[in-house]
C-alpha positions, -999 to +999 in steps of 0.1 A: -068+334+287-031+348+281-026+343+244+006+327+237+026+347+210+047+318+199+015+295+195-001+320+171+028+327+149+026+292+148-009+295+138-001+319+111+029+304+094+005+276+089-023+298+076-002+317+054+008+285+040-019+262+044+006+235+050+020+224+083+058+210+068+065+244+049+053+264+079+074+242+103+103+252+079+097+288+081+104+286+119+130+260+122+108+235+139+104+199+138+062+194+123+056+176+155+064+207+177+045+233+152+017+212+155+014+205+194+020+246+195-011+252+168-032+223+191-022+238+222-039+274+209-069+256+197-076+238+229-068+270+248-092+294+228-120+258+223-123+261+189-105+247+158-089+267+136-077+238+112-095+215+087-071+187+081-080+164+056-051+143+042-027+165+027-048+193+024-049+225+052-079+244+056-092+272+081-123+270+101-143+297+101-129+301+136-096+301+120-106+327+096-123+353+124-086+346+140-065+358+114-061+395+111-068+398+149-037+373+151-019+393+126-022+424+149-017+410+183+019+394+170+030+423+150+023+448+187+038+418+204+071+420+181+074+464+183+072+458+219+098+438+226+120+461+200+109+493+223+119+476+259+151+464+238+156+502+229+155+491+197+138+511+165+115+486+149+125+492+110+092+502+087+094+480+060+084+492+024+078+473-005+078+488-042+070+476-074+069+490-107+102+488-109+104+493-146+093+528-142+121+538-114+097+542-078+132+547-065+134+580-080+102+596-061+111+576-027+146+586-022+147+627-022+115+618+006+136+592+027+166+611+027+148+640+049+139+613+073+180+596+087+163+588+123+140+568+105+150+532+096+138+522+062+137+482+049+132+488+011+120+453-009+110+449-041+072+436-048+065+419-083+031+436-085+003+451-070-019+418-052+020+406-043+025+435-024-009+438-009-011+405+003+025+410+020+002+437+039-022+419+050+004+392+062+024+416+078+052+413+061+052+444+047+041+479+065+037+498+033+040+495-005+046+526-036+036+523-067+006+521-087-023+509-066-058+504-090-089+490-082-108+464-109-141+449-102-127+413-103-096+425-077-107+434-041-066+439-035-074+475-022-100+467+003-087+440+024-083+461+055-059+484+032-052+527+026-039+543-002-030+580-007-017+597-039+014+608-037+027+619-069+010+625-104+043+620-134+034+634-167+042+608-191+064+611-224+065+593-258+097+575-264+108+572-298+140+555-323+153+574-344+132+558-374+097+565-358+075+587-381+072+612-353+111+613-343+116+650-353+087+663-331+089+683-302+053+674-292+030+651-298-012+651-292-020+622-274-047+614-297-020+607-324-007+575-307-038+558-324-025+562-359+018+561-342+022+528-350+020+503-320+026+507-282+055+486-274+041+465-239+074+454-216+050+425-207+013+413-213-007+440-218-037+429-191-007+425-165-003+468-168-032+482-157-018+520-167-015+507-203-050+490-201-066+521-194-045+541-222-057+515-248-096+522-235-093+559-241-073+564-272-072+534-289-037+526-294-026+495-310-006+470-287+023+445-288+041+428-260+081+415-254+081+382-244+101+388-215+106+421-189+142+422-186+142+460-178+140+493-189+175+495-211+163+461-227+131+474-233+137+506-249+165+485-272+137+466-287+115+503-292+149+516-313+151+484-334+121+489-346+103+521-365+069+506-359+070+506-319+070+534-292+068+535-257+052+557-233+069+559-201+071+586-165+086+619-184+115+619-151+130+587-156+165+583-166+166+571-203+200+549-206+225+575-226+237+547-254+210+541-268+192+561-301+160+568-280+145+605-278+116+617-250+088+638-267+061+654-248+028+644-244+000+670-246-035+675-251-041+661-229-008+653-209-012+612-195-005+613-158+012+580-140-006+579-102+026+573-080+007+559-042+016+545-006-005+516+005-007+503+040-031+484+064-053+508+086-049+489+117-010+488+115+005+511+144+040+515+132+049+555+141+067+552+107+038+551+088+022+588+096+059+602+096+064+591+059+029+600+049+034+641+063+069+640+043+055+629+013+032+656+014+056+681+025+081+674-008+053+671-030+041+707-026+078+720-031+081+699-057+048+701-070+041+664-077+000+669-075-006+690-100-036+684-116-048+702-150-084+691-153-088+695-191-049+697-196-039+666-181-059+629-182-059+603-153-079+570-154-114+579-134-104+562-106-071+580-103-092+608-107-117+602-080-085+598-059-076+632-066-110+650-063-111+632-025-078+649-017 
């Protein structure tokens, strides 16, 4: 059979959604239409893809074999019609961690690429931006990818490299105990008053794993309204710290001081995420820049002893 690209993004916008009015939305079609298109495919391929019960939406598992090869064969059909249109097909990246500035490491690397054309979104969080990967809507996400027992985000058809390893500094008012240093042993946080969370803890995995190894007491703001709000509430109060990427921009007005981490140094895991079956050129042209700025720049350095990385971000690193 000749697959009909309209009837499976039809298909898809339902299963994405699991509900044939939202999905009918999406493409600016009447339900009626979506749903002769989706019926159409099914009586075309003789198999259902649909439960429909009611209100409620669920795929066969016909439907569910479909999926990711429908994913593909719609995002191919879409960079083919931009190549016979002469047109470049744009690579879309997604970032999050957006407290901690990802701008910062992805512009010097985008500026050496102007013939590439770059859509840059902004992803709440890791699963967010891994399932906009696996939909294809989304080529490839930076930030801080992590893998938990209970979270299979990374495996889902899905790569990650490292990309850059940022030391991590203290951050201090001007009340803090340890104000006047110009270093501190990361063993001290235990007993440096309480680690100032910009949201729930559990949410951070970075802080999670900080807590685990040296047993820093925590406390969380009840909202994340950035990183000049957030380091306000660390000055207002002698009690709180934060520990943030040593190359972000601190905001100048406010009573705040960076002091180095050492012995060992923490190390934030900076990494590019994408789906191993998507084709976009972009991809592999990104990931050999990367790689060329971070050996001039020297963003994988990796002290063994010196520095500490969760294990996992150290398995990353041992696999090259």
């Amino acid at each position: 059979m000749d697959l009909d690209l309209a009837q499976v993004r039809a298909f898809l916008a339902v299963a994405e959604r699991l509900h044939f009015g939202r999905a009918a939305e999406q493409l600016s079609l009447s339900q009626q239409a979506l749903s002769k298109r989706v019926a159409r495919l099914e009586a075309e391929l003789g198999a259902a893809l649909f439960l429909r019960g009611g209100h409620a939406v669920e795929l066969t598992e016909a439907g569910h074999r479909f999926l990711e090869p429908a994913r593909r064969a719609l995002a191919a059909g879409d960079r083919a019609v931009a190549a016979a249109r002469d047109l470049a097909c744009p690579l879309r990246l997604d970032a999050w961690g957006h407290l901690f500035g990802p701008m910062r490491t992805l512009r010097p690397v985008l500026a050496r690429l102007p013939e590439l054309t770059v859509e840059v979104g902004a992803g709440r969080d890791l699963p967010g931006v891994a399932d906009a990967l696996v939909r294809s809507v989304a080529d490839v996400g930076f930030g801080r990818v992590y893998r938990q027992d209970s979270d299979d985000a990374v495996s889902r058809d899905l790569t990650h490299r490292l990309v850059r390893l940022e030391p991590v500094d203290l951050v201090v008012g001007p009340g803090h105990p340890l104000a006047d240093r110009s270093e501190v042993r990361t063993a001290e946080l235990r007993d440096a008053g309480v680690l100032w969370s910009p949201a729930a803890v559990e949410r951070l995995e970075f802080y999670v794993r900080l807590v685990e190894r040296f047993g820093v007491t925590t406390e969380s703001s009840p909202a994340n309204l950035g990183l000049e709000h957030y380091l306000e509430q660390v000055a207002a109060d002698p009690r709180r710290y934060a520990v943030i990427p040593a190359d972000l921009e601190l905001p100048g007005r406010l009573p705040v001081r960076p002091i180095p981490l050492v012995d060992p140094t923490p190390l934030y895991a900076w990494s590019l995420l994408w789906r191993s079956s998507d084709t976009h050129p972009g991809i592999e042209t990104l990931l050999r820049t990367f790689a060329d700025v971070a050996a001039q720049r020297r963003w994988l350095e990796y002290r063994p002893g010196q520095d500490w990385l969760p294990a996992a971000d150290a398995e990353d690193v041992a696999l090259g």
